[in-house]
C-alpha positions in Angstrom: 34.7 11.0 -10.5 33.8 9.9 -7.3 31.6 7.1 -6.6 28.2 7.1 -4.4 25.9 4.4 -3.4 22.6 4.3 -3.6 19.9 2.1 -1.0 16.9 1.1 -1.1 14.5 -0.4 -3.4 12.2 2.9 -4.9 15.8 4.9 -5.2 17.3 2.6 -6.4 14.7 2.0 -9.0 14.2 5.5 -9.6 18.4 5.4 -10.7 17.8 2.8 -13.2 15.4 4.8 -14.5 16.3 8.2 -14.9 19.7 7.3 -15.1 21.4 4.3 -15.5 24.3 5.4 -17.5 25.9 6.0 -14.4 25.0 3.0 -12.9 28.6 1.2 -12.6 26.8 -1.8 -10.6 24.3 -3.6 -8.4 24.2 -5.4 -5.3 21.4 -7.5 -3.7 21.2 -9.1 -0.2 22.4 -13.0 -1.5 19.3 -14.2 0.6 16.6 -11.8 0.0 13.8 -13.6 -2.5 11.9 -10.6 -3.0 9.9 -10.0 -6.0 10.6 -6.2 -6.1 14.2 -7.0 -6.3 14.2 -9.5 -8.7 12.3 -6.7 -10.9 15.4 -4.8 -10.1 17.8 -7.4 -11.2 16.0 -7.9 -14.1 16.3 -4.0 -15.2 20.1 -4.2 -14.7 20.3 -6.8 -16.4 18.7 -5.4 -19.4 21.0 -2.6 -19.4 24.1 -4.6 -19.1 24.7 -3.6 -15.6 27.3 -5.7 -13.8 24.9 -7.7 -10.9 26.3 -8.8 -7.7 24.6 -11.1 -5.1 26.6 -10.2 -1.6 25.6 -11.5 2.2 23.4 -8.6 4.0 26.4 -8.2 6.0 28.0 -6.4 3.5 25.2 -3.8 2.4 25.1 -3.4 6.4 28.7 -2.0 5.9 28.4 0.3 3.1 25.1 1.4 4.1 26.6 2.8 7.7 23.5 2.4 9.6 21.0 2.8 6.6 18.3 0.9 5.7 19.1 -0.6 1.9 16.2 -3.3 1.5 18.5 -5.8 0.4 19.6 -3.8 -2.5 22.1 -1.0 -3.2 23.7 0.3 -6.5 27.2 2.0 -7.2 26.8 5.2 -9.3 29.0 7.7 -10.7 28.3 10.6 -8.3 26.0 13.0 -10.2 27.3 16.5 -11.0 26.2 18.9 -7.6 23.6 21.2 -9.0 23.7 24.6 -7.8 22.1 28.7 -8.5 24.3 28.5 -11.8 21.9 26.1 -13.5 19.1 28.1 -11.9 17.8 30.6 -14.8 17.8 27.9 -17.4 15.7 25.8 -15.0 13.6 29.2 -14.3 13.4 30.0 -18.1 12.0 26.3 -19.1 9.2 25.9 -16.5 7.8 29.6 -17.6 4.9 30.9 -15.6 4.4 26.8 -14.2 8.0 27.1 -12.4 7.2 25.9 -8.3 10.8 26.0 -6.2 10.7 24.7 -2.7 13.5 26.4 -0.5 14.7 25.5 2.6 16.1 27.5 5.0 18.8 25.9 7.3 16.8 21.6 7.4 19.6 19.7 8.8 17.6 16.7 9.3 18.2 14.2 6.4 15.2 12.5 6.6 13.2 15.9 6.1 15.2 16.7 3.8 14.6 13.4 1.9 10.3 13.5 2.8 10.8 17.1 1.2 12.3 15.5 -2.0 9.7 13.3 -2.1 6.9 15.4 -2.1 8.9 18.2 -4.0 8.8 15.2 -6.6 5.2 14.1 -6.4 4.2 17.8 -7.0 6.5 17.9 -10.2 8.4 21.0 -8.9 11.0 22.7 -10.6 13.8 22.2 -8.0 14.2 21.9 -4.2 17.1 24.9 -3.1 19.0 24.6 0.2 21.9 26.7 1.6 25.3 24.7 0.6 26.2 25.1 4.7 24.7 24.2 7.9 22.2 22.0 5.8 21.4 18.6 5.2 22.6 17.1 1.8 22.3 14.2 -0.4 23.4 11.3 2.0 22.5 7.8 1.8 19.2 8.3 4.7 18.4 11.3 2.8 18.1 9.5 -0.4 16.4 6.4 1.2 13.8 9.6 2.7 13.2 10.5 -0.5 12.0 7.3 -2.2 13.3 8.3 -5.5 12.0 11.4 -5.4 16.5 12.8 -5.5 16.7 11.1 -8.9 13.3 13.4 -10.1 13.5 16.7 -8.9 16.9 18.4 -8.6 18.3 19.6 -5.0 20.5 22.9 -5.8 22.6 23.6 -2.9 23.7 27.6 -2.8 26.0 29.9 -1.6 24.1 32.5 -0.8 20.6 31.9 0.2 19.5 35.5 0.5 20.8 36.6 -2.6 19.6 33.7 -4.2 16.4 35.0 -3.3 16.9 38.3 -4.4 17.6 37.1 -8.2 14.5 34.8 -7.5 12.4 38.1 -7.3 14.2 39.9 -10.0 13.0 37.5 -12.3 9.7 37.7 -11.3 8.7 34.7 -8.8 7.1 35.5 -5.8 8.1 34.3 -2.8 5.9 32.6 0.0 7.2 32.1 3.4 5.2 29.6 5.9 5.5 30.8 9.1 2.7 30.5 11.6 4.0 32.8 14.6 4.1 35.9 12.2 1.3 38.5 13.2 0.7 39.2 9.7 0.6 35.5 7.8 -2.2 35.0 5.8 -4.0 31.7 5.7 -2.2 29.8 2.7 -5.5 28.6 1.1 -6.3 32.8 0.8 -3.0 33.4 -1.2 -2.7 33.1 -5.3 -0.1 30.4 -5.7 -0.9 30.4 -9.3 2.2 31.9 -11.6 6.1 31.2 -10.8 6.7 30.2 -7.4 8.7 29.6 -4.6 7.1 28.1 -1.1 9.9 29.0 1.5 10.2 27.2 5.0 12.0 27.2 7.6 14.5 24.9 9.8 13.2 22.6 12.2 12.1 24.4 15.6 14.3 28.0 14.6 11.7 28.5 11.4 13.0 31.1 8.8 16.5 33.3 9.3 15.6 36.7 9.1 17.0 37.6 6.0 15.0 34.8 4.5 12.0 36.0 5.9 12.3 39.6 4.7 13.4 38.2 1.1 9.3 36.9 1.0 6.4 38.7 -0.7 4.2 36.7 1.0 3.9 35.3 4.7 1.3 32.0 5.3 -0.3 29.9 7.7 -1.6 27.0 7.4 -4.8 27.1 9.3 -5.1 23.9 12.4 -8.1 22.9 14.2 -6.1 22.2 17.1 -3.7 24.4 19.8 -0.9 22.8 17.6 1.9 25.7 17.2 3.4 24.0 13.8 3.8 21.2 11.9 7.3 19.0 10.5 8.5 21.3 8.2 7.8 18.3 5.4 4.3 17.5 6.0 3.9 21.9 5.7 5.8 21.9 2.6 3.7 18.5 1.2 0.7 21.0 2.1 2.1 23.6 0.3 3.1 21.8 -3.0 0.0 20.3 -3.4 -2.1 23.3 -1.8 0.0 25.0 -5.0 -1.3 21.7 -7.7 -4.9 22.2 -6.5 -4.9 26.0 -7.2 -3.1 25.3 -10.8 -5.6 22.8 -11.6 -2.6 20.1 -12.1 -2.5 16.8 -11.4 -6.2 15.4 -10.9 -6.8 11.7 -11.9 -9.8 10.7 -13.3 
């Protein structure tokens, strides 16, 4: 199977964690004296992971422009997840399931702030047409902060249809999207129940099939003349605009 790499310091840790079995090895920055990633080295260690201490100059070259921190690991790729592993998923969350779809982000580093929040909020999965979309590269996974190795990113087919089984098993669909006439302030629509929050691409918003695939259309209401906002600080809104209404996730 083919081999990936993954940078950073929080990815990377979030890969030891969740899933250091296919961990094949690690490399840190020979010079880097950083207490974070001699935490890392340690955990490696520990799990008889093969340790290697390289010049930066060579995480420069097999990060191709991305920022690793002085650290990057060499995994088995993971298997791609996609709508086949989509009921079972569905059927295990029950009435808590919370999907974040995006329609058509090519930008990796949405796609990885997406992750990240789609983590925080403990959603079900992130889904993202398998074309003209960003996937799971190297800046997208930096993005993310470990939020790739926690919630899973199912790339599909057919996003439409994907939607349509979405509906036929009984989530509802809410579509941010702040130019349409008839959107609803999000903070007036029941997000409780299974969900799925649906944006847009950046600038082009939803496709139209995706848009008429939505039970729902919401705004999230701005004090200023603003028209929208980065289609992953609206979906962090959503998420957690979602937790509050659920009564999840308060610390004491």
């Amino acid at each position: 199977m083919q081999d990936e790499w993954v940078l950073g310091i929080n990815p990377v840790q979030a890969v030891l964690a969740e899933g250091a079995a296919r961990v094949r090895e690690l490399w840190l920055a020979r010079e880097a004296g950083n207490a974070r990633l001699a935490a890392l080295e340690r955990l490696a260690r520990q799990q008889d992971i093969a340790v290697q201490l390289h010049p930066r100059a060579s995480l420069d070259r097999i990060a191709s422009g991305a920022r690793h921190q002085g650290v990057a690991a060499r995994c088995v790729a993971a298997p791609a997840a996609d709508e086949r592993s989509l009921a079972r998923r569905l059927a295990e969350a029950g009435d808590r399931a919370l999907l974040l779809v995006l329609d058509g982000v090519t930008d990796p580093h949405n796609l990885g702030a997406c992750l990240r929040s789609a983590a925080a909020a403990g959603a079900t999965a992130v889904i993202a047409p398998r074309d003209r979309a960003a996937g799971l590269t190297p800046v997208a996974r930096r993005a993310a902060a470990g939020g790739a190795e926690r919630v899973p990113l199912l790339q599909v087919t057919n996003l439409a249809r994907t939607l349509e089984m979405l509906r036929k098993a009984g989530v509802w669909l809410v579509g941010l999207d702040a130019a349409a006439p008839e959107a609803r302030p999000l903070y007036a629509i029941d997000l409780r129940g299974p969900l799925g929050l649906v944006l847009g691409a950046e600038g082009g918003g939803m496709r139209r099939l995706t848009r008429e695939a939505c039970d729902h259309l919401a705004r999230i209401p701005m004090a200023s003349a603003m028209e929208s906002l980065n289609v992953s600080v609206a979906a962090g809104i959503a998420l957690f605009e979602t937790l509050r209404q659920r009564g999840a996730g308060a610390q004491p």
